[in-house]
N, C-alpha and C positions, 0 to 999 in steps of 0.2 A: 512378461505381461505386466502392464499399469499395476502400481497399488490400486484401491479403490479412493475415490476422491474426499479423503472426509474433510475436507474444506473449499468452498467454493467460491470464487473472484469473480466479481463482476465489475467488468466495466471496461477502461481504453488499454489498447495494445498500440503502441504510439515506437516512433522513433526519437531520440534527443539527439540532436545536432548540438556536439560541443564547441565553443570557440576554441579560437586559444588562448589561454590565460591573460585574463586583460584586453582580449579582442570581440569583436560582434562576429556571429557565426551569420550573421546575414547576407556579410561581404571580405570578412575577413579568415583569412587561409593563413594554417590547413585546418580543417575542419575534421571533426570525428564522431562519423553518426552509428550511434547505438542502439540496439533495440529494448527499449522500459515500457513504463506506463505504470503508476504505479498497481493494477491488479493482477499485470501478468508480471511485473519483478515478485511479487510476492509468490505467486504461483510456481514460479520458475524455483526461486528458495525454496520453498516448503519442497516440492519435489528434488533439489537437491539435499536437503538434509530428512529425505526418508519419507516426508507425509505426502501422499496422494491427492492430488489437488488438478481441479477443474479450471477452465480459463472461459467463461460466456463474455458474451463481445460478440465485436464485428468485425474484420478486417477490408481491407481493398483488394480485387484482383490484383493485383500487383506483386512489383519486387520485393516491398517490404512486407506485403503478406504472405505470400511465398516465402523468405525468408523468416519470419515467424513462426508458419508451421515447421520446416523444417528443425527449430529448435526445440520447440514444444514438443513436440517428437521425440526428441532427441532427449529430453531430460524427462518425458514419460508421463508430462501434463496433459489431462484428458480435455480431448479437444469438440468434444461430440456436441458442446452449445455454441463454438464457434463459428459465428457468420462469414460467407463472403458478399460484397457487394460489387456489383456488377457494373456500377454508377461512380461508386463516391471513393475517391483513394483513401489509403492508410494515411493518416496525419504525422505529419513532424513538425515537431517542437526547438523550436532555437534556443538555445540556454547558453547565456552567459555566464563566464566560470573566471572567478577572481584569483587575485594568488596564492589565497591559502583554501582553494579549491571548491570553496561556498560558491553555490549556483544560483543563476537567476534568471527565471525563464521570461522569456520575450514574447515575441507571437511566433506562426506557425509560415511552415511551408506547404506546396503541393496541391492547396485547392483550388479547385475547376472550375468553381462557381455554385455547385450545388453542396457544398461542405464535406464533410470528413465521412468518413465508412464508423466510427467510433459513435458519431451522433445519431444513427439511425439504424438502432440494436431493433428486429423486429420480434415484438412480445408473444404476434402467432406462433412464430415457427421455433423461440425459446421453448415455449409452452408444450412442444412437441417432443423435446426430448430430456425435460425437468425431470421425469419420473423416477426414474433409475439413478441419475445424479444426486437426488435428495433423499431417495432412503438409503445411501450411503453416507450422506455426509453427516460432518456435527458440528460444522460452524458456515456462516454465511458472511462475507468481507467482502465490502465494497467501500467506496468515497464519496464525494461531494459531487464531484467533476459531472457525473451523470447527468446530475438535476437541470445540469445546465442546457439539455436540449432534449426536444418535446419526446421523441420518440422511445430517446434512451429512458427516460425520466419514469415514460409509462412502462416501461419492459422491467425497469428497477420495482417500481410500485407492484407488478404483476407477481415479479420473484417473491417479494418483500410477502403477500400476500400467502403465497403458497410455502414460503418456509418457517410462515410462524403455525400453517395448518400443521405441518409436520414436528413443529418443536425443534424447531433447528436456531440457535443465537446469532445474533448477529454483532460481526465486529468491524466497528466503524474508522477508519482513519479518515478523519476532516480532510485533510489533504486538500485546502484551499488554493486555488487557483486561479484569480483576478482574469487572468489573458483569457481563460475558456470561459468567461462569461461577458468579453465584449469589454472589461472594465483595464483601468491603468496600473501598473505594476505595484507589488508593494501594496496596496490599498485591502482595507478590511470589507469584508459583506455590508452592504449597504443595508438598510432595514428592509426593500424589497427582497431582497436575496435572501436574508435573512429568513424572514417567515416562510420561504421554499425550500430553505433547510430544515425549520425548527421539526417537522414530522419525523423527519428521520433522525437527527440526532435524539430524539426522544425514545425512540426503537430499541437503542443499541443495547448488547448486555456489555459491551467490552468499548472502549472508548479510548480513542487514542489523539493526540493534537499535539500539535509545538506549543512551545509558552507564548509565540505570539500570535498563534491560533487562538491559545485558551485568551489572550487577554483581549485580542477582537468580538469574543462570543460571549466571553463571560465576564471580565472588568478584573477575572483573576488568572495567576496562575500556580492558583493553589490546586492540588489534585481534588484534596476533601470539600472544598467550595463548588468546584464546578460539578462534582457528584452529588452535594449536596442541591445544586443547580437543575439538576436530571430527574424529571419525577420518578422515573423506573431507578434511578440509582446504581446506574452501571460503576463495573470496575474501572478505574482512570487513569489512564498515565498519561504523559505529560512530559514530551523531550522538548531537548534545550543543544544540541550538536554538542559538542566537547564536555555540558554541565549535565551535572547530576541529573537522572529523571525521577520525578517528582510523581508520587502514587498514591492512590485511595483504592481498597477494595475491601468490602465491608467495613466494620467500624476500624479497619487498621489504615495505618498510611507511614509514606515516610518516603525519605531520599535516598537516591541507590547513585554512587558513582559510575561515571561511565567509564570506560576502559580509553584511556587515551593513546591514539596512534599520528604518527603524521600522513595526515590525509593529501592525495593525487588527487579526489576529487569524490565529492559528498553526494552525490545522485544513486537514489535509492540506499540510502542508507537507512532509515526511517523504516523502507519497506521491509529488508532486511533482517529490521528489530523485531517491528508485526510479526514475520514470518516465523522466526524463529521462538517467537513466541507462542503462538498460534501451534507450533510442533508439541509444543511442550505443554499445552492448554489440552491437545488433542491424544496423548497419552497422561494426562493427570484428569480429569473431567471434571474432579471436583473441587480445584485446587482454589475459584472463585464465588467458591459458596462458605457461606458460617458452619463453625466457627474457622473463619482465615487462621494460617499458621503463616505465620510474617516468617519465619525461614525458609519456606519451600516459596511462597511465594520471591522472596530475596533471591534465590537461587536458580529460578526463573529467570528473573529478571534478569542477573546477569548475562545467563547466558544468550538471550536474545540481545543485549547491549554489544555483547562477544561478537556474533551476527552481522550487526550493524557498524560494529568497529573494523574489520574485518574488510567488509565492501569498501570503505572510502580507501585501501590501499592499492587500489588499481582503478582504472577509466572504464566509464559507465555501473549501469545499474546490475546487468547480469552476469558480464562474464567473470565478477570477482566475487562471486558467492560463495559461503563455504558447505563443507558438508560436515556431519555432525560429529566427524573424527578431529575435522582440524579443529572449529569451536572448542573442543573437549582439551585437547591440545595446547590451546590457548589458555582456558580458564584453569586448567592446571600448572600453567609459568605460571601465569599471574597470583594464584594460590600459593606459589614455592617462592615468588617474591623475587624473581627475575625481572616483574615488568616489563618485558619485554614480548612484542605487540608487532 
């Protein structure tokens, strides 16, 4: 039987079509499509490394919905606010992937004309089976990508609503993405876009962005700056791929090396870190309130870097997740000073 879900993912359950190295997955072969997003790679971690975790969304009738449930399934993510749509397929995403495996996503395949199963999350029929989902959980993780279509937008605002009645936190990864909002690659939130994020990032107790997330939103990417940014004053991290992540939670802060490997490919890695974070947030519960102990929290940190260093040694987001033996495995070479990753 499932654990029970104590952390809940809201938002896209997507394909990534990878090129191949140096090539466009548009028209260039062979291609390798994987199943992410990032609220169900995180769902998918957490549930491989032990915590019980929920997936709300929406999927397509389709093969790649179909084959998401069967995974979800299969790794014991509770699936009971997952949509199907009857209209709109499951989305894929084209990601181009360079040679030292850093990815960059393009636009999307597969739509019909009436857009993606992802964009049109319905907040009735979530609203019908929130109950039992949320008095089990104790964190709430979503992204950005939502806000970008009317229907999702409101189903997020509806969650949002009912899991602050409950006291449940929420943990935010920016997880900015120019192509889902119609805009050009590489490009930062426009000031429109902007101010339809700023409610939610205001929300968050847990706050997570790349340094060129934080330098698009906030002019820093200092962790204490951009907390200091947050009128709620969430806890902050702040990755950078291969460079130190950068952190604030309460008055402590400071830099934590990442664990370096040679990466096949960087997708979902990020999600990975959340996840495994989020495992260890959900057996410590106190670990982001005063007074902070900058060691336990250090210790953490690792081990979600662990996590996320981990995933980039294999293709796509899921199937190279670890579980909390290998992690542990790992941050003990690296303790014994093997280095070796």
């Amino acid at each position: 039987m499932p654990s029970p879900a104590r952390v809940l993912c809201f938002g896209e359950a997507l394909v990534d079509r990878l090129g191949p190295p140096g090539g466009d997955p548009a028209h260039d072969i062979p291609v390798d499509d994987r199943l992410g997003g990032a609220p169900a790679n995180v769902a998918c971690a957490l549930a491989r490394l032990g915590t019980g975790a929920a997936l709300i969304g929406r999927l397509g009738d389709d093969r790649i919905g179909a084959a998401f449930r069967a995974l979800l399934l299969e790794r014991g993510v509770d699936t009971r606010a997952l949509q199907c749509d009857p209209l709109r397929p499951s989305r894929t995403v084209l990601v181009r992937r360079d040679a030292a495996g850093e990815r960059h996503f393009g636009g999307f395949a597969g739509d019909r004309g009436e857009g993606f199963a992802d964009q049109a999350i319905d907040a009735a029929a979530m609203a019908g089976v929130l109950a039992p989902l949320l008095a089990q959980a104790r964190w709430l993780l979503c992204g950005t990508i939502p806000l970008a279509s009317a229907a999702a937008a409101a189903a997020l605002q509806e969650l949002l609503l009912a899991a602050g009645a409950h006291g449940l936190p929420l943990a935010l990864d920016v997880n900015w993405r120019p192509t889902f909002w119609g805009l050009g690659a590489e490009q930062g939130p426009p000031p429109a876009v902007r101010q339809r994020l700023e409610p939610l990032l205001t929300q968050a107790a847990l706050f997570k962005c790349s340094r060129e997330e934080a330098l698009w939103l906030f002019g820093s990417a200092n962790a204490t700056v951009v907390r200091r940014a947050l009128p709620q004053r969430p806890a902050v991290l702040i990755t950078d791929g291969p460079e130190p992540i950068d952190w604030a939670v309460g008055a402590c802060g400071g830099r934590l090396p990442s664990l370096p490997v040679a990466a096949i490919d960087t997708t979902g890695a990020g999600d990975a870190f959340l996840a495994g974070l989020l495992h260890q947030l959900v057996g410590r519960p106190g670990l982001l309130q005063e007074p902070v102990v900058v060691s336990a929290v250090e210790q953490v940190l690792r081990f979600a870097a662990a996590c996320g260093a981990l995933v980039c040694q294999g293709a796509g987001a899921i199937d190279p997740q670890p579980s909390e033996q290998q992690v542990l495995a790992v941050l003990g070479e690296s303790a014994a000073g093997t280095g070796a990753l």
